[in-house]
N, C-alpha and C positions, 0 to 999 in steps of 0.2 A: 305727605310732607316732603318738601326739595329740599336740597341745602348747597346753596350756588355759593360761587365767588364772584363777590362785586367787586370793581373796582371803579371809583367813585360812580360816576353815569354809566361805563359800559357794565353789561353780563358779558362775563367773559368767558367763564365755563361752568357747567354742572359737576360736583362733586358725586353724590351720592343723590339716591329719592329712598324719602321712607312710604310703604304704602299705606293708606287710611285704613285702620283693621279696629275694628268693632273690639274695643276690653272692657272687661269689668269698671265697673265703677271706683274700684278701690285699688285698680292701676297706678300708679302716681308717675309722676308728667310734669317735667320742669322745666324752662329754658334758662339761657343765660345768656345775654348780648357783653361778646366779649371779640374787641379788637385787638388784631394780632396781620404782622407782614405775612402771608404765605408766597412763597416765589418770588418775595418780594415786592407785592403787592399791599393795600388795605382792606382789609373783608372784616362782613361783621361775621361772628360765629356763632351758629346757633347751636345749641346742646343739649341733647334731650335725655333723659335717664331713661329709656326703655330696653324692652328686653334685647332687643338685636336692632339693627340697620339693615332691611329687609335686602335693598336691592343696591348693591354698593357696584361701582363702574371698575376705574382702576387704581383704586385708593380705597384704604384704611386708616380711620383716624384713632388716634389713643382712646381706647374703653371699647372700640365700638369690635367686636367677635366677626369671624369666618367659620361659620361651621362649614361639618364637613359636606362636600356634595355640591356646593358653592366654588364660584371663580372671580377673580379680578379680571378684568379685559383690558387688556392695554389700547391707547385710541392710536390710531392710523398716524397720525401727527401732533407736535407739540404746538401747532395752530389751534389759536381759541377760536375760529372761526367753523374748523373743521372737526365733529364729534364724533366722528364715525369710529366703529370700532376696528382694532387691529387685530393680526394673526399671531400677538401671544399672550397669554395668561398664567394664572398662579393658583392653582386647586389646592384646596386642602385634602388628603387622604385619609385614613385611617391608622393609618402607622408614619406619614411624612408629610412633606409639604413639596410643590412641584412646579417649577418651569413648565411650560409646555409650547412648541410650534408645530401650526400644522396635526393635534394629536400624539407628536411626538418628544420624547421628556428628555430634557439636557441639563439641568441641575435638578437639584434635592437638596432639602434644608439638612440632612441628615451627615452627607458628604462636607461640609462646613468646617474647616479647622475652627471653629468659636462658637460652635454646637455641640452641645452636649445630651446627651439621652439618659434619664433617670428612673422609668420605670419602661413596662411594655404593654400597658394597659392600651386600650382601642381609644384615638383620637378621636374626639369631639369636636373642637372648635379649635379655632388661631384666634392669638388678641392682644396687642403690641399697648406696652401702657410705658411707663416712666422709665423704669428699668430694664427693660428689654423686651425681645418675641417670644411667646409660649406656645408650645401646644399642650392644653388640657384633656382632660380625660375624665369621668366619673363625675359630671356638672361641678369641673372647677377644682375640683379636691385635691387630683394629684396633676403634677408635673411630665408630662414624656418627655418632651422635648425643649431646650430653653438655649436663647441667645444673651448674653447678659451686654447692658449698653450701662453708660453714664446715664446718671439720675437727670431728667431734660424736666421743664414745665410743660412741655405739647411735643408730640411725634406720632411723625404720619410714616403707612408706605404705599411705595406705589410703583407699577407695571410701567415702566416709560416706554413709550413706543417703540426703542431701538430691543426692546424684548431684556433690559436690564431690571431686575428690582432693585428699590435705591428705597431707605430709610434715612430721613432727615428726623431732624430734631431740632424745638426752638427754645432757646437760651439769651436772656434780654431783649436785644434788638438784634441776633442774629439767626439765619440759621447754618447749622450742620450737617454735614452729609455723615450717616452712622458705617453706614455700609453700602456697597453695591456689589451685586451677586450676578451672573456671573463675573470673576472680576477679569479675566484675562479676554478683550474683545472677541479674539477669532475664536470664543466658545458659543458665541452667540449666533444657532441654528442660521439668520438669510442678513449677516454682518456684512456681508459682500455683494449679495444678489445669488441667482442660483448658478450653481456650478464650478463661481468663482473661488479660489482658493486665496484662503487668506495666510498672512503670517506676519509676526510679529518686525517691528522695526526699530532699533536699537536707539536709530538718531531722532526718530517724531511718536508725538505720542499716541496716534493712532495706527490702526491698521495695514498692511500694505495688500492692495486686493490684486489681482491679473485671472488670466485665463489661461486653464491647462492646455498643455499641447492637441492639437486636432480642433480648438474652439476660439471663436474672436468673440469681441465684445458685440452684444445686442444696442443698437440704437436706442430702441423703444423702449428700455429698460435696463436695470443694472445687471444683467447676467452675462451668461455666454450663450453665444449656439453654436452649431457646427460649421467647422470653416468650408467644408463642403457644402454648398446650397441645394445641392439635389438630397440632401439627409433633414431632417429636424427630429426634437423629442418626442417623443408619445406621446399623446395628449387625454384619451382617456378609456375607459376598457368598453367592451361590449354588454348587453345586456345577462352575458349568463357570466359573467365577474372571470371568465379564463382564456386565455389567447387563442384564436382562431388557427388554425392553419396556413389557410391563406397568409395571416397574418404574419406568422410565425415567421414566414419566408421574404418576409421586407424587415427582418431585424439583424441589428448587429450593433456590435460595443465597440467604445471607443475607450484604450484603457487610459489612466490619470500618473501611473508612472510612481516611480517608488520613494516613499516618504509622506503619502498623503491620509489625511484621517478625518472619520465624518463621524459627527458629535453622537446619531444613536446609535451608534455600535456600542459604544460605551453601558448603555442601559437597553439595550438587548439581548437575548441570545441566541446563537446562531442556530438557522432550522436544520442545520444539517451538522453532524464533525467527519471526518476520517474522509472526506471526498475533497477528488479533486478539482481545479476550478472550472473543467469544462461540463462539468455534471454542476456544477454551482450555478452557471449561465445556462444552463437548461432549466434549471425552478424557476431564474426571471423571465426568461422567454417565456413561458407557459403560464406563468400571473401578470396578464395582462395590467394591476397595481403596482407593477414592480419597476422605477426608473432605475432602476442599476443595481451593483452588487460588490460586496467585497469579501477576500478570499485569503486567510492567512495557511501560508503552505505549511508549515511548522503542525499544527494542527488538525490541517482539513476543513478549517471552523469555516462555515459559508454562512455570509450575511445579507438579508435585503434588505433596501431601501423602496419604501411602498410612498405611494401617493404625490410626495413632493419633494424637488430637489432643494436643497438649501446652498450653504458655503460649506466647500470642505477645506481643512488646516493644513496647511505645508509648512515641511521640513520638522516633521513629526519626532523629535529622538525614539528610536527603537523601532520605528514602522519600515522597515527593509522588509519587513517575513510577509506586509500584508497590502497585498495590489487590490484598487479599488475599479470599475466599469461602469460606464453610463451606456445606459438603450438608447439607441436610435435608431429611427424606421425612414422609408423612402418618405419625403416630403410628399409628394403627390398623393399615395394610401393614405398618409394622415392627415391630410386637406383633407378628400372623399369620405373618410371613415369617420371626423369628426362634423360635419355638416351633417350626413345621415344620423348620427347619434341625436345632434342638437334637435332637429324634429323633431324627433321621438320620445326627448325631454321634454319636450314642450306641450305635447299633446298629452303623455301621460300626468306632467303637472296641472295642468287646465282639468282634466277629468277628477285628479285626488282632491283638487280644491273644492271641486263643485260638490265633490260628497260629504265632505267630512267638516265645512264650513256650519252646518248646522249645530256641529256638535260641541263646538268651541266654546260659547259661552258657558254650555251646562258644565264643561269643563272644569275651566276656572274658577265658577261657581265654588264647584264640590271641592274643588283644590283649596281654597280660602275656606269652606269651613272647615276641612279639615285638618288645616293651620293651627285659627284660633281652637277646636278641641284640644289639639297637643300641648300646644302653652298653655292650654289654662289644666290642664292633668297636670302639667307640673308646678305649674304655680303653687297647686293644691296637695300633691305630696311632699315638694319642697327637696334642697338638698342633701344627699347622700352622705352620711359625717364616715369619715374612713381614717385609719393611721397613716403617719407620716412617712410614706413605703417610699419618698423618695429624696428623703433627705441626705446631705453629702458632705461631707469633709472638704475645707479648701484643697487639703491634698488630693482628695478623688477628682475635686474641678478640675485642677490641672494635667491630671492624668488620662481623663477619659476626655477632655478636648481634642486631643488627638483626631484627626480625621481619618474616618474610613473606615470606624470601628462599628463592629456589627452589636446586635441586641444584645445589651445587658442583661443579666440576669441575675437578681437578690438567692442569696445561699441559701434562705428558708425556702422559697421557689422550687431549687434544684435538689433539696434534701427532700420535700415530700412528692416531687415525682419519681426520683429513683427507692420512695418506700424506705426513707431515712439510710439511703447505701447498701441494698440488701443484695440485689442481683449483681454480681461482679460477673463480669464478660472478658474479661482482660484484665493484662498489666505487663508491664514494659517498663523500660528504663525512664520515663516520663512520669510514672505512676499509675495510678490502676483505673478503669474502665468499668461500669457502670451502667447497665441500660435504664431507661425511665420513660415515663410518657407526663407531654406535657398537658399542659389545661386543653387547648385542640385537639389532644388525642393523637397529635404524632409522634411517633417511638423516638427515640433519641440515646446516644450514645455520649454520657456524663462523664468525661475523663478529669480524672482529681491530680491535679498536678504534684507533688512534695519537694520538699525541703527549698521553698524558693521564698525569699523573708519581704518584708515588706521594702527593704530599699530597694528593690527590682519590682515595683510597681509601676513606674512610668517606662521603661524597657519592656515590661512583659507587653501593657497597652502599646506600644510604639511594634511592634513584631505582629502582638494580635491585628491590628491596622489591615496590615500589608496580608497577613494571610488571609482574612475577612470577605477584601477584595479580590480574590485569587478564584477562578469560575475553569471549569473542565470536565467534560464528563465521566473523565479517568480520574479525578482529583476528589477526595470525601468532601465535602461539604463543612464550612464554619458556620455554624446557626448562630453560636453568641458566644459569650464570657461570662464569667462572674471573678469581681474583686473585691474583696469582702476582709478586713484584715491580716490576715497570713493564708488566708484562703485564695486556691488560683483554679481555677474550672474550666473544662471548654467543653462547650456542647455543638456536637456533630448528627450529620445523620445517621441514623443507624442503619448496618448492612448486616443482610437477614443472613446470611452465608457466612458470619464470622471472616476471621482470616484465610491468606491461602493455605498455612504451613497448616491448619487443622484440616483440609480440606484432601490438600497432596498429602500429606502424613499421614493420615488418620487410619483406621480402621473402616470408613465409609465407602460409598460407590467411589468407584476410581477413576481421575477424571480424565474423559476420550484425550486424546491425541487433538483432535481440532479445538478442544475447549483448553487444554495447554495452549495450543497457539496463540487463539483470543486472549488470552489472560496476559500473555509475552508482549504479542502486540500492544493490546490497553493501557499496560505499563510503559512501554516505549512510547505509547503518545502523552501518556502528562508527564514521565521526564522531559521530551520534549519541549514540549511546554511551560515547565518549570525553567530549565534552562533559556529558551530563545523565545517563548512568546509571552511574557510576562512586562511589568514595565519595570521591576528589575529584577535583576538575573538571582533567584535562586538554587541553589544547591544544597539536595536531601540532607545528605553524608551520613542517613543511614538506610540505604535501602536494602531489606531485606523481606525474607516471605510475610514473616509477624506485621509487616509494614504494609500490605496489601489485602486490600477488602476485597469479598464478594459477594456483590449486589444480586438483585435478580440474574437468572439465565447465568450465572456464574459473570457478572461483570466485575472486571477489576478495577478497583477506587484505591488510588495509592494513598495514606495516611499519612501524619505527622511530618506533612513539610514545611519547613518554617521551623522547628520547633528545637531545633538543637541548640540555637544561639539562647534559648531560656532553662540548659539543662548545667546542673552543676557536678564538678565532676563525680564529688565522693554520692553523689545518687541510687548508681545502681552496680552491681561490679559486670553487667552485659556491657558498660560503657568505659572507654577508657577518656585519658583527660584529654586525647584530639578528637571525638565525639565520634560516635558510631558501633558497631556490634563486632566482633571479633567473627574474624571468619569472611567477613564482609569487605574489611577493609581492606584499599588498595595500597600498595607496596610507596606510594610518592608520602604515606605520613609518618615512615621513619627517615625519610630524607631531609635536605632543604626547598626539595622543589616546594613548589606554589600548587595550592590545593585549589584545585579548578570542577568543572563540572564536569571533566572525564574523570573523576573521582568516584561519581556516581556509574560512570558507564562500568569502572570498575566492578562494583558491587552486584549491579545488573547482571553481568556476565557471570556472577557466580549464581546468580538467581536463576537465570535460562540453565544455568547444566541441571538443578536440583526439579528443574519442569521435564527434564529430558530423564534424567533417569529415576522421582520419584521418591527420591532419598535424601538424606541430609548430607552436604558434599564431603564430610568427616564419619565415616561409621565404624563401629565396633560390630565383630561377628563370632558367631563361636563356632570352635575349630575340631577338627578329628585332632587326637592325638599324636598319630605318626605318619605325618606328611614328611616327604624331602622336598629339600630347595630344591627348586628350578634353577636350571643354569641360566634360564636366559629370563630371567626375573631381572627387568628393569626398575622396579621397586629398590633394589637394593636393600632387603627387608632382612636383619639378622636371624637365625633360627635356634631353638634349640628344641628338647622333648620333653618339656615341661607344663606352657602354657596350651592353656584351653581356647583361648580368645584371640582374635587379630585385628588386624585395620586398616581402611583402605580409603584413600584418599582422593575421591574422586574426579577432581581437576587434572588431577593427573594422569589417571589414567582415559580419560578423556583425551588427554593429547596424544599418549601411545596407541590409543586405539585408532587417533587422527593418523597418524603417521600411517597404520598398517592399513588403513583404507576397511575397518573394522566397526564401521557405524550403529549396526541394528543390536550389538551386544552392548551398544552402553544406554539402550531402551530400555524403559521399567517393563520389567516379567509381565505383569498385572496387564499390561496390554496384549499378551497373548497375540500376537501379530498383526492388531490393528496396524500397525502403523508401517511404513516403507523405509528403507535406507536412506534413499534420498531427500524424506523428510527429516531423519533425525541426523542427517549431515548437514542442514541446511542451518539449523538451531545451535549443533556442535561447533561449525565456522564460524556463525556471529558471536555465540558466547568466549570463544577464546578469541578472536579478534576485539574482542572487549577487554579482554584479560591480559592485554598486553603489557609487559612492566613500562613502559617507556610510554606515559600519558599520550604526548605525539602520536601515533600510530592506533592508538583507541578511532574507532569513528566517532562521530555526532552522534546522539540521541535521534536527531534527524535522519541521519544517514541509516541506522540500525532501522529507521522506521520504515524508510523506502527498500532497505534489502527483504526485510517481512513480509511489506508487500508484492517485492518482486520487480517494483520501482528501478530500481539501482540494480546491478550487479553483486553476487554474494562476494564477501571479503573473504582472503586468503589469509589464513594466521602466519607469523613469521614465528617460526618456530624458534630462534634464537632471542628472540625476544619474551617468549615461555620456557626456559630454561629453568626459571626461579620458580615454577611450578615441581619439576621434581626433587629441588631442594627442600620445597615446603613438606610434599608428602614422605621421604625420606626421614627427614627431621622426626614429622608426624608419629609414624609408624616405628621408629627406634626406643624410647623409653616404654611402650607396649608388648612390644611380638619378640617374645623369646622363645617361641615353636616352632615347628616349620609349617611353610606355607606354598599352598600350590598358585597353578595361574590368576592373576592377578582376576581376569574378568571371570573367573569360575567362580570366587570369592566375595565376588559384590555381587550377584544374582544370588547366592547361597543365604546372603544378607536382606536380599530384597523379601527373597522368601520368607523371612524367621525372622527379623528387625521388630520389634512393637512399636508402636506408636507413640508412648511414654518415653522413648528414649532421651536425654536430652545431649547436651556439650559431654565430649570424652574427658579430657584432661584441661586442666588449670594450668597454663603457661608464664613461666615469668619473663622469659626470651625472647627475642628481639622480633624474629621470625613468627612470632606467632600472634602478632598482633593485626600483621594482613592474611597469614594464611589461617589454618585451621582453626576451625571455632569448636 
């Protein structure tokens, strides 16, 4: 069965075809000749009640399903003359629904400010009726995913060739357009032709297209090529799918310059982090699929572009960190190399056709019976009756519309994977942690938020959003949410290594010297990242070790970012009411300065000395009884002959040890000489040019990440600028130590030795100073 649009005498286009398929006799089978304008045309419409609309083109009409595994194909043009198909489509998935050019995906029904996600059950079909777009689950029963529109008599959607989906709806004699996805032009993958950079135009309503520098316009087409004519692009790879040598040596990029951004970066991930971009231009060279590359330095994150070029978006806000390259080979090699390809095409297509053309009919055969068996098994089990797991409060609609928010997840769900809350793994100022495993069997880390009430529901969703979309391979992982009436959850992945402070602290294997490093580094790339490659600028404001996971191989995954703007203050007393851990925090938040994201390099810097010597930078040690003062006890440490215990504050003497050129003593014991001077003066200079009181003079996150690597030049601490470091330990150490005390660094080794691992926070502060210094 066809089902055209006529308009009076002419055919003007094919809608959909249903195909003749052999049913039961007790099938039923209706039509209805019903006129109605489409496009503003008259057609008659024919309507059939059966189970699906086998082979649908670039159009869905109300009732008629997309299962999964199925596509829309958009036609080449909006010429009734011309039916051919075009280069984009709309797949249904298993958990989404999809744009696609080229095999490459640029929207998702999921990303939608006016989509909503209801349960997490496995997609089934799409199927747009009256009231809006669904994705079903379980034949029908529950809801994943839903678009809500105005109640219409008829609505259709459809793939329009410019690679837009648009849902109309007809209402009397009119129709309406409900939506169009993507809605901003220059999201849409070849909106310009290839190469071409698109961007937005204030005074018209469409596009503004041009050609980056190095490229003019193509005659024979809407794109660019290279203004050099002894250059063109690659055109297509060799038969073992990797770049030849020969090859290799007629290649080179041309770069696009800064502010530019191509639509699948967004929904892919980089094959590489922590490199740079001439090592990033070395993976395209050598995949011969590969037309170009982009390179965010903030990161190292290195991206390919395979198979075909599209438009990329100019004048990007925030795209400074990330240069994009296009391949281009000698003209004349890729004249020769693609001529010898095409033979070879040609001859290998001729020989596959000749053998496998016998086989085609038994094919299809088998494929259509094994069709109508499937439909008629279910015909004959019938559907699935389930509880209403995905019913929602107006309030939840409004809250979880939010775009950007990841899997939902129902409280009954998250309560019997974690075994009704039995295994606690943690807990923090946030609340307590939870490991569980889900229905797939992957571990997960259940954090129970408290004390946050129900008018912080749409706030918590608006923050969850933004962290959701947050991707690094330094950064833990947002798997989903749950909001459930005074209930707030967040499910992460789980890190088999727990935290670092259990890790450095602990009574366990001690961790080398080079595995401190990686952990210092790992951290400084997703601060990084948090700060300058984000699309907007986050800031921890509490980074500390309890904040730091470790993955496999001791990989560091920094935790709980985002997460302070949803914490209240009377929560936890680790937090005070400018948000962050004691001990941690920098000296600008008893000020008026502006708390910025050297707030966190702050914090940092006190995390690198506690990797450097092993300890918590505040510790309690116990003492001989009758020590004398040191005369040249820069501590300033009162004595008398009474106490047993003392306290040494490690910042501080970090810096005295800076000054005397005394490195390898403020190394944790437990290394037993692994390590060199000049390694732990390398970690010593960045952590206190972290620590600097005066924000100004902190480096970048960036900067700290290139002295690590050895990028940059090491910073030099300004010692009058750590001044307020032996104020803090001073302070510290006077309500404690009324013994006497010998040399400061013979005392923190003394401590390193004899310290337990239980130890926690020495004293409870009400004073001013001890809100950034000692925890």
């Amino acid at each position: 069965m066809v089902l055209f649009c006529i308009h009076k005498t002419k055919l003007s286009r094919q809608l959909f075809t249903i195909q003749a398929i052999n049913k039961p006799t007790s099938t039923y089978v209706s039509y209805m000749l019903h006129p109605t304008p489409l496009f503003g045309q008259q057609i008659v419409m024919l309507r059939y009640q059966i189970p699906s609309f086998h082979s649908p083109t670039d159009t869905v009409v109300m009732g008629q399903s997309l299962p999964v595994g199925t596509s829309l194909i958009s036609s080449v043009s909006n010429s009734d003359d011309d039916l051919s198909s075009g280069n984009y489509s709309l797949s249904v998935t298993t958990s989404d629904t999809i744009l696609q050019w080229g095999g490459s995906t640029y929207w998702k029904l999921s990303m939608d400010p006016n989509a909503h996600r209801n349960s997490n059950y496995v997609v089934e079909y799409l199927l747009v009726d009256a009231k809006g777009l669904y994705l079903f689950a379980r034949n029908g029963s529950i809801i994943v995913l839903q678009v809500n529109f105005f109640p219409s008599e008829f609505r259709i959607a459809k793939v329009n060739p410019n690679g837009q989906l648009i849902i109309r709806s007809y209402s009397g004699r009119v129709w309406n357009q409900d939506f169009v996805w993507p809605r901003d032009s220059c999201g849409i993958p070849y909106i310009c032709g290839a190469i071409k950079l698109c961007s937005a135009d204030g005074e018209s309503s469409g596009p503004v297209c041009s050609c980056p520098s190095g490229f003019i316009p193509e005659h024979q087409a809407s794109g660019c090529i290279p203004s050099d004519t002894s250059l063109s692009l690659p055109l297509s790879c060799d038969s073992s799918h990797n770049q030849t040598s020969e090859n290799s040596q007629n290649i080179s990029y041309q770069g696009l310059g800064v502010g530019k951004y191509y639509f699948a970066i967004r929904f892919s991930d980089p094959i590489k982090y922590g490199i740079n971009s001439s090592m990033c231009q070395n993976f395209c060279s050598k995949d011969c699929s590969c037309m170009g590359f982009f390179h965010r330095n903030s990161t190292g994150s290195c991206f390919l572009i395979h198979n075909h070029l599209g438009s990329f978006m100019s004048n990007v806000v925030g795209g400074s960190d990330l240069l994009g390259y296009i391949k281009i080979v000698d003209a004349l090699y890729a004249t020769e190399d693609n001529a010898d390809d095409s033979n070879g095409r040609r001859q290998v297509i001729t020989l596959v056709a000749l053998i496998i053309f016998p086989f085609v009919g038994l094919l299809v055969a088998a494929g259509l019976c094994l069709r109508w068996w499937r439909n008629w098994m279910k015909s004959k089990v019938g559907l699935e009756k389930s509880g209403n797991l995905s019913s929602l409060s107006s309030g939840d609609l409004e809250a979880f519309s939010i775009p950007g928010l990841p899997v939902r997840y129902d409280y009954e769900e998250l309560r019997e994977a974690t075994d009704n809350f039995s295994t606690q793994i943690g807990s923090g100022g946030f609340g307590a942690v939870y490991k569980g495993k889900l229905p797939d069997k992957s571990v997960v880390a259940v954090k129970k938020i408290t004390n946050l009430g129900v008018e912080g529901k749409r706030e918590f969703c608006t923050e969850i959003a933004v962290i959701g979309n947050i991707r690094h391979v330094n950064l833990v992982k947002l798997k989903g949410y749950c909001v459930e009436g005074n209930q707030r959850l967040l499910v992460y992945e789980y890190m088999n290594h727990g935290s670092m402070d259990r890790t450095l602290f602990g009574n366990g294997p001690v961790l080398e010297w080079q595995e401190r490093v990686d952990i210092a580094l790992g951290t400084a790339h997703a601060l990084a990242y948090l700060h300058s490659g984000c699309e907007r600028k986050i800031i921890h404001c509490d980074v500390k070790p309890e904040n730091i996971l470790l993955h496999d191989h001791f990989q560091p995954k920094v935790s709980d970012f985002g997460l302070s703007k949803l914490l209240n203050p009377e929560q936890s007393s680790h937090f005070t009411t400018m948000r962050g851990t004691r001990g941690y925090l920098a000296p600008e938040w008893l000020t008026s300065s502006g708390i910025s994201e050297k707030t966190d390099v702050y914090s940092y810097g006190m995390v690198l000395l506690e990797l450097v010597s092993g300890r918590k930078n505040c510790s309690l040690q116990p003492m001989q009884q009758s020590h004398s003062l040191d005369d040249d006890n820069s501590f300033g440490i009162s004595s008398s002959t009474s106490s047993n215990s003392g306290v040494v504050y490690f910042p501080m003497l970090a810096l005295e040890m800076h000054e005397q050129g005394r490195y390898l003593e403020l190394a944790d014991l437990r290394l037993e000489g692994r390590v060199t001077s000049e390694e732990v003066q390398k970690l010593v200079c960045i952590a206190l040019c972290c620590a600097h009181e005066d924000p100004g003079l902190r480096p970048s996150m960036g900067s700290v990440v290139g002295m690590l690597e050895g990028r940059i030049s090491l910073g030099h601490p300004r010692l009058e600028a750590l001044n307020f470091l032996r104020f803090y330990g001073r302070r510290f150490a006077e309500p404690c130590v009324v013994g006497n005390v010998g040399e400061q660094s013979d005392r923190y080794h003394q401590l390193n030795a004899s310290q337990s691992a239980s130890e926690h926070s020495i004293l409870s502060y009400t004073s001013s100073q001890q809100v950034s210094g000692p925890r």
